[in-house]
C-alpha positions as CSV (number, residue, x, y, z in Angstrom):
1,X,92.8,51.2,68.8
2,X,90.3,53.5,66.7
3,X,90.5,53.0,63.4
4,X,91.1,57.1,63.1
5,X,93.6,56.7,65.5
6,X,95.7,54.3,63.3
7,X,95.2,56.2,60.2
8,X,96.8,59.4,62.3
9,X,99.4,57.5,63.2
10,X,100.0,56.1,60.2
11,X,100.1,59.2,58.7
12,X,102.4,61.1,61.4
13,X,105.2,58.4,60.6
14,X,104.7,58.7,56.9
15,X,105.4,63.0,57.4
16,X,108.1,62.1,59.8
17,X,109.8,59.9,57.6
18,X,109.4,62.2,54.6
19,X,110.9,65.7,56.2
20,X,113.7,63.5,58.2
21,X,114.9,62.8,54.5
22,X,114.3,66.0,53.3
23,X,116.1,67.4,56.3
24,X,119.3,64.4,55.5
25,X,119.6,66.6,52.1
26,X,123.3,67.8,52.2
27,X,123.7,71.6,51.5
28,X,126.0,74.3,52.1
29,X,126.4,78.0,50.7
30,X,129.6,78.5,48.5
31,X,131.3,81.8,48.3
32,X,129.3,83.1,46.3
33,X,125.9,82.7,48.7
34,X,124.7,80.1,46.7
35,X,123.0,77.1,48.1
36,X,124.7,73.9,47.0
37,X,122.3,70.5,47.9
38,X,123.3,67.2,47.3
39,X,121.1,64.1,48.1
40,X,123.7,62.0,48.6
41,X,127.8,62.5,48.6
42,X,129.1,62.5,45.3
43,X,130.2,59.4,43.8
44,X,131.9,61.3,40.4
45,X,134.0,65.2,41.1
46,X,135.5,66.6,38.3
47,X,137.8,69.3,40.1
48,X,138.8,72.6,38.6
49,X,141.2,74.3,41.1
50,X,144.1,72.1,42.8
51,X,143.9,73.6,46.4
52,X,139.9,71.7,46.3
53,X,141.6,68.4,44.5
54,X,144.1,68.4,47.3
55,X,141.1,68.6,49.8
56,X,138.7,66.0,48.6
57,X,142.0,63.5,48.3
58,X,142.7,64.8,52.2
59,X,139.4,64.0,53.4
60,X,139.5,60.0,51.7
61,X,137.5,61.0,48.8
62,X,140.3,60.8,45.8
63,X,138.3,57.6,44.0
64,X,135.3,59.7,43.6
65,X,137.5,62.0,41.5
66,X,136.5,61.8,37.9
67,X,138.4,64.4,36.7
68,X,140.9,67.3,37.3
69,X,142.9,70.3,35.3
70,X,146.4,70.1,33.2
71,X,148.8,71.0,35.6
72,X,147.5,68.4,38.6
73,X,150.8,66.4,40.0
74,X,149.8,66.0,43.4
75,X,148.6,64.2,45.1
76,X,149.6,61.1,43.4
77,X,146.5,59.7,43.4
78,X,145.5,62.0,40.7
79,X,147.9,61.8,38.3
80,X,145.7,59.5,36.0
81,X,142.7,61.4,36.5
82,X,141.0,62.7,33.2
83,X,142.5,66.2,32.2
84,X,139.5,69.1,31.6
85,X,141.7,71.9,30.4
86,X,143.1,74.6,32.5
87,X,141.4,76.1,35.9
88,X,139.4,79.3,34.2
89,X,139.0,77.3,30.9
90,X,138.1,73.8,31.7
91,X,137.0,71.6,28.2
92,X,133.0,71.6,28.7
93,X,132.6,68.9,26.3
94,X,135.1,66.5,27.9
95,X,133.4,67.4,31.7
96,X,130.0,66.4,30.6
97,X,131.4,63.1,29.0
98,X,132.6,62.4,32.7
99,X,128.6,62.5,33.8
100,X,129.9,64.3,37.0
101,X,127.1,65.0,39.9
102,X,129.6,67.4,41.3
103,X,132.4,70.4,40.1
104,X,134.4,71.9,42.3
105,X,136.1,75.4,41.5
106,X,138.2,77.9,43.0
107,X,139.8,81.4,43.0
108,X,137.9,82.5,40.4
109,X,136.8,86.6,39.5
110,X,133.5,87.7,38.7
111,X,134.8,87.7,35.3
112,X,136.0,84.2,35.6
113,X,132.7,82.5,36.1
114,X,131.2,82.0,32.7
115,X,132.2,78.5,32.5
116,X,130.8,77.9,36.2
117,X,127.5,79.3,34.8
118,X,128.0,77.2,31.2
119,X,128.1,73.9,33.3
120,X,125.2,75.0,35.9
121,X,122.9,75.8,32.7
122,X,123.5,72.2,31.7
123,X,122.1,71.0,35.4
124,X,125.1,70.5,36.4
125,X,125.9,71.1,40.4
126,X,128.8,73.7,41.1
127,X,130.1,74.8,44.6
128,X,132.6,78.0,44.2
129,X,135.3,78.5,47.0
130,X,138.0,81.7,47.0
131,X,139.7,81.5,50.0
132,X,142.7,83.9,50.8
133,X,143.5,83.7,54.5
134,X,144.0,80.5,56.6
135,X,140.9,81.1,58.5
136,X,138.9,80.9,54.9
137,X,140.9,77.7,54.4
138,X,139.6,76.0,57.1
139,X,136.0,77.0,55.9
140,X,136.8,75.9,52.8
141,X,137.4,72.3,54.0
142,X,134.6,72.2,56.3
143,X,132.0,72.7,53.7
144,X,133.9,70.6,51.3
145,X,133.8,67.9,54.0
146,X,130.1,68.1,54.4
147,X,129.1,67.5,50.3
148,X,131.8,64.9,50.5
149,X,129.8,63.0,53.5
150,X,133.1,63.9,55.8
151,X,131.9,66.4,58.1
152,X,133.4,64.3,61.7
153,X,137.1,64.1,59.5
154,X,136.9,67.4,57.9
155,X,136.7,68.9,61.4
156,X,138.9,67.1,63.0
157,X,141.5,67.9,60.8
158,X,140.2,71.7,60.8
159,X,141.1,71.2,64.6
160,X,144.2,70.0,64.2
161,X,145.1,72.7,61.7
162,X,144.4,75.1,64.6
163,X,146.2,73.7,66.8
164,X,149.1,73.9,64.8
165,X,148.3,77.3,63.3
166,X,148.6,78.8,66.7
167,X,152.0,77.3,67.8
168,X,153.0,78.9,64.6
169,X,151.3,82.6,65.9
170,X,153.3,81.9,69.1
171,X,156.3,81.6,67.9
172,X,155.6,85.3,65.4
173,X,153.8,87.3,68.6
174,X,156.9,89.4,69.5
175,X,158.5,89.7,66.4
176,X,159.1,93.5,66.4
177,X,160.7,94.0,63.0
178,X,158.5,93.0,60.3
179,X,160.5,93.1,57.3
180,X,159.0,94.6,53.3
181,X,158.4,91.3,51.2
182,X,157.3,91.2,47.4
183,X,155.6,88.0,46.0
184,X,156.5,87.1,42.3
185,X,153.3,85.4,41.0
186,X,154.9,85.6,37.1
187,X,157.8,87.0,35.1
188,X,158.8,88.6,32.8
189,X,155.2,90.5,32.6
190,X,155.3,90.9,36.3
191,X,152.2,89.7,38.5
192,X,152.7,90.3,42.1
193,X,150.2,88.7,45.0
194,X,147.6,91.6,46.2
195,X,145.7,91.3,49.4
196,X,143.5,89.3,48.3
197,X,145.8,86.3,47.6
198,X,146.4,83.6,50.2
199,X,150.5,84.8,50.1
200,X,149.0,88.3,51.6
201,X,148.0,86.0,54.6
202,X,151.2,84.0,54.7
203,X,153.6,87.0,54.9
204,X,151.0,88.7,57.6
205,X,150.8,85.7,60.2
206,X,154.5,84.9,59.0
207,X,155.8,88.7,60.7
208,X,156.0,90.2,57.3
209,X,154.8,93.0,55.3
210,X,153.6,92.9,51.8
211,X,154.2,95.4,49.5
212,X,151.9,95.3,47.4
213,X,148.6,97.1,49.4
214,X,146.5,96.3,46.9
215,X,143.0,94.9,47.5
216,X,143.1,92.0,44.2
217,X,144.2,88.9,44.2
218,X,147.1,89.5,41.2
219,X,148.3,92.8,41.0
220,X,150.5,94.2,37.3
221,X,153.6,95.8,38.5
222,X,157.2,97.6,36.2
223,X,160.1,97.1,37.8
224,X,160.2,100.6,38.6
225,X,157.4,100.2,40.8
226,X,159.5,97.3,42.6
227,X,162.3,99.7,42.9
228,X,160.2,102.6,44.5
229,X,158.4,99.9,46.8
230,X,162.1,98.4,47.6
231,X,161.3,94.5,49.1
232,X,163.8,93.3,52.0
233,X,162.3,90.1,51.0
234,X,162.1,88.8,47.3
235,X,160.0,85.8,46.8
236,X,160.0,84.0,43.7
237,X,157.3,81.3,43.3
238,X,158.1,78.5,40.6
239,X,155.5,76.2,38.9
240,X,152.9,76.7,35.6
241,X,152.3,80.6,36.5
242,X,156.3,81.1,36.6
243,X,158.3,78.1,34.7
244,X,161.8,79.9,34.3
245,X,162.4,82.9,36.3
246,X,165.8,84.7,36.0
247,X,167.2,85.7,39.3
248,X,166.7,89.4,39.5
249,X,170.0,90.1,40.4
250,X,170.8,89.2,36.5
251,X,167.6,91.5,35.7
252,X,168.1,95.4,34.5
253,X,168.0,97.2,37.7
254,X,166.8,94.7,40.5
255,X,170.6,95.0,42.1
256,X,169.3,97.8,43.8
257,X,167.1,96.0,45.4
258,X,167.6,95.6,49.1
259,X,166.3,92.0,49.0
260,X,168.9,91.6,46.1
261,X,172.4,93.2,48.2
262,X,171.7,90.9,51.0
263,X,170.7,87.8,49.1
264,X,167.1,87.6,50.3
265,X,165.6,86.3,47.4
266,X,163.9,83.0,48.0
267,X,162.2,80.4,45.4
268,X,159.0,78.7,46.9
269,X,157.1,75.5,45.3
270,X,154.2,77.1,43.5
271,X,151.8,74.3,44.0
272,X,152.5,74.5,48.1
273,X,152.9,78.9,48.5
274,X,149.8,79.5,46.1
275,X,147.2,76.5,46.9
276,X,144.7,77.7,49.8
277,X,144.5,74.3,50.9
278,X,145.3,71.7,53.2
279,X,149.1,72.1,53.2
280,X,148.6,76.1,54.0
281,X,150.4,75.4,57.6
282,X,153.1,73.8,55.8
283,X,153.3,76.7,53.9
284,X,153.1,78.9,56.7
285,X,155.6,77.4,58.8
286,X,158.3,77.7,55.5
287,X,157.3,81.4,55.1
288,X,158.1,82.2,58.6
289,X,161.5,80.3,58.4
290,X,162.1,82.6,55.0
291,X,161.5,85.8,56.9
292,X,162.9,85.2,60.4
293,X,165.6,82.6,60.5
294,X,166.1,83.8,63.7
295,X,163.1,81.8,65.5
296,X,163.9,78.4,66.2
């Protein structure tokens, strides 16, 4: 062989080799468009929404977990994770002591980014996710899945999400009355779930109305607003957002509710209703039961 020749070939492997890794670089684009590259799945995730924690531990990944936010009770595997302060006002100091190569946050605003854009000014990576229908979900955990090195599990359990998502929509399909529900996010300064909360998506696929036709994620309501909108459905959710709720038939007014005269008002697990994440057919599946006890 010509010496020319082996130098060429020597050189075509060396390129091949080089854009093969290049092209092995992990990446995907978060909700906000941004391109998020990894060269290799993380190994330290400090989490700052628990719909994502409950994703990465789904997908195997809950060792790599460094930290996670105040509230975090499940899965149990995180309960001794390092607390970072709240969701929209994580501790910077105490992230960057945990020398993560990943953060993970979710459901935030525009106006809700400035830590996101504190930690990526300190080089630190950032993928954003606000998912608020099922379909967004199942995004959600496919992209996690690929920075986590999980792509094959992620969608395979994607698959079987689907699968179970549309026994759920067959069992809905000829529901003809679709009864008026209103979401309690928080009392007693009342925060109701918009459209552009996952809950919207629940009580839609669920044979249900919401309310509240509002294109936000948390909507400020009075009670005379309730009153004028009059729910069939009342849906209390309990957890961190909404510790102690009084029932609202022991509220000024609220007995005029309809929900309230035929005892339809229901209290749902915060942490399951409110969490666009891997339990969201569970939580599906318990919405529909709320709204048409009917279907079997």
């Amino acid at each position: 062989m010509l010496p020319q020749t082996k130098q060429f070939l020597g050189v075509s492997l060396f390129l091949f080799l080089f854009f093969s890794v290049a092209r092995a670089e992990i990446a995907i684009v978060d909700d906000r468009g941004k391109e998020i590259s990894l060269k290799q799945p993380p190994k330290r995730i400090v989490s700052l929404y628990g719909a994502l924690t409950e994703t990465v531990a789904f997908l195997g990944k809950c060792e790599a977990i460094v930290g996670v936010t105040a509230h975090e009770n499940y899965p149990p595997c995180v309960l001794k994770k390092t607390k970072v302060g709240t969701h929209l006002r994580p501790n910077l100091e105490i992230i960057l002591s945990l020398k993560p190569d990943l953060i993970l946050q979710g459901s935030v605003s525009r106006g809700g980014l400035g830590a996101v854009r504190q930690l990526e000014e300190r080089g630190l990576k950032v993928a954003v996710f606000n998912p608020y229908t099922i379909e967004m979900v199942f995004s959600t955990i496919e992209r996690v899945g690929i920075l986590l090195g999980k792509e094959k599990q992620a969608k395979a359990f994607v698959r079987e999400l689907k699968e179970q998502l549309h026994f759920l929509e067959n069992k809905t399909s000829q529901i003809s009355q679709r009864p008026r529900v209103f979401y309690e996010v928080s009392y007693p300064a009342i925060l109701a779930a918009g459209e552009k909360h996952i809950v919207n998506d629940l009580i839609e696929k669920a044979g249900g109305i919401n309310v509240v036709g509002v294109s936000k994620k948390l909507v400020r309501v009075s009670p005379e607003t309730i009153i004028i909108w009059a729910p069939q459905v009342y849906i209390i959710q309990k957890g961190p957002m909404n510790k102690n709720p009084p029932p609202p038939e022991k509220r000024p007014y609220f007995q005029v509710l309809p929900a309230v005269r035929n005892k339809r008002v229901y209290y749902v697990d915060e942490f399951l209703f409110a969490r666009p994440g891997p339990r969201i057919i569970d939580a599906l599946a318990q919405m529909i039961r709320l709204l048409h006890p009917e279907i079997p």
